[in-house]
C-alpha positions as CSV (number, residue, x, y, z in Angstrom):
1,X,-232.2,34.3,159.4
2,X,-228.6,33.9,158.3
3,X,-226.9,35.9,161.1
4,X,-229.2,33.7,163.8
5,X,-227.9,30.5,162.1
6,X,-224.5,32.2,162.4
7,X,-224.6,32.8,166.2
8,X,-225.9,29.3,166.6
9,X,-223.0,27.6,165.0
10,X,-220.5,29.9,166.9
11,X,-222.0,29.3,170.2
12,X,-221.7,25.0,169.1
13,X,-218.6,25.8,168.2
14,X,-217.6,27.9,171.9
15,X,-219.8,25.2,173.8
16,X,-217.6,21.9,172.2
17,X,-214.4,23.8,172.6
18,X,-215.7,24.6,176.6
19,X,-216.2,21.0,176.8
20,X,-213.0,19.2,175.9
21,X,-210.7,18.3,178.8
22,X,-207.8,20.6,179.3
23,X,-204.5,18.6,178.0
24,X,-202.8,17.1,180.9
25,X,-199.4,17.9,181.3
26,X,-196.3,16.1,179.4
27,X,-195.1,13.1,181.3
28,X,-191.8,13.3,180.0
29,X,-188.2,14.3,179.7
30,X,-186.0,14.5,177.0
31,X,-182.6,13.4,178.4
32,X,-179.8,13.0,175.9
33,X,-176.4,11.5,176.3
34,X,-173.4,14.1,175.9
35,X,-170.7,11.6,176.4
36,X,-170.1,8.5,178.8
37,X,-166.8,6.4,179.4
38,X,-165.0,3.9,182.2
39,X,-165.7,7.1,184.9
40,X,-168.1,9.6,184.2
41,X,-171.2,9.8,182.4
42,X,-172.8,13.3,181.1
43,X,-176.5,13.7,180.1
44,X,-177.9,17.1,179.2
45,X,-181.7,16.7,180.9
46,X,-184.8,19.0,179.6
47,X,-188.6,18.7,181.2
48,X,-191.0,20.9,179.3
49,X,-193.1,23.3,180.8
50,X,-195.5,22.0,183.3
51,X,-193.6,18.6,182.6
52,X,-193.9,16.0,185.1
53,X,-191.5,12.8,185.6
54,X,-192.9,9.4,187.0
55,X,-191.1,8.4,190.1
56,X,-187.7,6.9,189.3
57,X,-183.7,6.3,190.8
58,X,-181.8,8.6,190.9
59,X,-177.6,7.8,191.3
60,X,-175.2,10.3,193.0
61,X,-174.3,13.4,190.6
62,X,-173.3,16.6,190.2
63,X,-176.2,19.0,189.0
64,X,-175.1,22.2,186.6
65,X,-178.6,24.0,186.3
66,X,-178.9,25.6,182.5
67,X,-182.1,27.2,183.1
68,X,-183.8,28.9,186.0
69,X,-185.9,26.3,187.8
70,X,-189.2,26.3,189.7
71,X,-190.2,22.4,190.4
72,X,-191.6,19.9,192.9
73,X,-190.2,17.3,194.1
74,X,-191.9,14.1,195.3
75,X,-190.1,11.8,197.3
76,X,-190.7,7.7,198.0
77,X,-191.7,8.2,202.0
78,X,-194.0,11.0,200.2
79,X,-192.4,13.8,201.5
80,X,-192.8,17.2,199.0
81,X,-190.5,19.7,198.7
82,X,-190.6,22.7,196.3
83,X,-187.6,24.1,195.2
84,X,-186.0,26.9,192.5
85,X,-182.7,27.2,190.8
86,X,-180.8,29.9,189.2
87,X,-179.5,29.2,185.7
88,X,-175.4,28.8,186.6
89,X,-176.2,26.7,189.8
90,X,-174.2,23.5,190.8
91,X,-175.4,20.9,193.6
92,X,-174.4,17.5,194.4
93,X,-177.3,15.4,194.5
94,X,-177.3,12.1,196.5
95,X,-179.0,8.8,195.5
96,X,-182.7,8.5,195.8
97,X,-186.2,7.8,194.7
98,X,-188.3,11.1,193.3
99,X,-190.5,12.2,190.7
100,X,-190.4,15.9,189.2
101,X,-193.0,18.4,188.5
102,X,-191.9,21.5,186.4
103,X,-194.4,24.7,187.6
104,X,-192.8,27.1,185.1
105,X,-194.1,28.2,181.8
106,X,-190.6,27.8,180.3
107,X,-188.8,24.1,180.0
108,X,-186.3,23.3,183.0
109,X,-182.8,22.5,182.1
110,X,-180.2,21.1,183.4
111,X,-176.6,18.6,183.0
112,X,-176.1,15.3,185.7
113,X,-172.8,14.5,185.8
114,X,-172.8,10.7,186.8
115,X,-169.5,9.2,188.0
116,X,-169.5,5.8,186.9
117,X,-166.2,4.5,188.0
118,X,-162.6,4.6,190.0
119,X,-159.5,5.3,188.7
């Protein structure tokens, strides 16, 4: 009797675990200020694996990609357009309005170099 009451607690147990939604992935970003002054302003940008960004502005920058990249990105007009990086790539990236979706396993990385004024 004890091994049946076993196997009916482990297939509860396998059932409720089935059941439960899968986590949906991390709506965020963690982007942390490096330095800022009168003309430039540096962030230091990571979105975790699977991460996803809501749609937001972005201002003209430089991009220095620290991580090999494998994202979507969703424009206003929504336009898609999937993309990759190498780790050690730099692109200017002009002003617009996009949301992010990391597709790799491994978190995305990257600096923005914002010019913020004129000398």
């Amino acid at each position: 009797m004890k091994p049946m009451l076993a196997i009916a607690l482990a297939l509860c147990a396998v059932t409720a675990v089935l059941a439960q939604d899968h986590p949906p992935a991390r709506a965020s970003m963690d982007a942390q200020l490096v330095t800022s002054n009168a003309f430039v302003q540096v962030l230091r940008v990571s979105i975790p694996p699977r991460g996803k960004t809501p749609m937001h502005d972005v201002t003209p920058r430089v991009v220095v990609w620290l991580s090999d990249a494998h994202f979507v990105d969703r424009f206003a007009d929504g336009s898609v357009r999937e993309e990759t990086r190498k780790a050690g790539d730099a692109e200017w990236v002009s002003a617009r309005q996009h949301a992010a979706e990391n597709l790799s396993d491994a978190p995305m990385q990257f600096v923005a170099i914002v010019l913020t004024g004129t000398h």
